[in-house]
C-alpha positions, 0 to 999 in steps of 0.5 A, a space after each residue: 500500500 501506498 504509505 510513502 510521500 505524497 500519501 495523504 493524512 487520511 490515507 494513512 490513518 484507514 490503512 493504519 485502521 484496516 485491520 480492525 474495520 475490514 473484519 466488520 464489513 461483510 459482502 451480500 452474496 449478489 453475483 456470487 462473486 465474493 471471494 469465498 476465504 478472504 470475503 466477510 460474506 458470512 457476516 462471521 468474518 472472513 473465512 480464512 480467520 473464523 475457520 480452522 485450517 480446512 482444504 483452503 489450497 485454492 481461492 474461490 468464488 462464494 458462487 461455486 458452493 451454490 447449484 441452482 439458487 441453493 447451497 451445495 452442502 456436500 462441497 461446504 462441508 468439504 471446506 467448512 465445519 458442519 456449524 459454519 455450514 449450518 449458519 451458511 445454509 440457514 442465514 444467508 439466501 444462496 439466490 445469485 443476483 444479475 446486477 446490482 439493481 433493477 429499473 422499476 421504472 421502464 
């Protein structure tokens, strides 16, 4: 990260903070395209701090754990514990959006 000269004030005091913020700051699901380890999209943290050492060789995207608007529960298990894996399939829709909004108006 750009610490150096020329890197303004504020620049500085997010970088100084974003170990303590990036932690709470959690993705919605939408294209599926949230990194699946390193994403806070379980509103538990990233994955690759709140889980134990697990299958995590390769990075992924959240939308290859979900097959036809549901949770693969197989493939989560074969990454994740059965309790993140509960709290996945019980607290967060698996349905894919196409974008991030829709005109209503015409």
């Amino acid at each position: 990260m750009a610490q150096g000269i020329g890197a303004s004030h504020v620049w500085k005091k997010m970088i100084k903070i974003r170990e303590n913020v990036e932690h709470n700051i959690w993705w919605h699901i939408k294209s599926g395209d949230a990194r699946f380890w390193y994403d806070n999209w379980t509103k538990q943290g990233a994955l690759y701090y709140v889980e134990e050492d697990r299958r995590r060789k390769e990075e992924m995207e959240v939308r290859n754990f979900i097959v036809e608007n549901q949770w693969d529960k197989d493939k989560l298990l074969n990454y994740v514990s059965e309790e993140m894996t509960e709290h996945i399939m019980t607290t967060i829709s698996p349905e894919i959006s196409s974008g991030d909004w829709t005109n209503h108006g015409g």
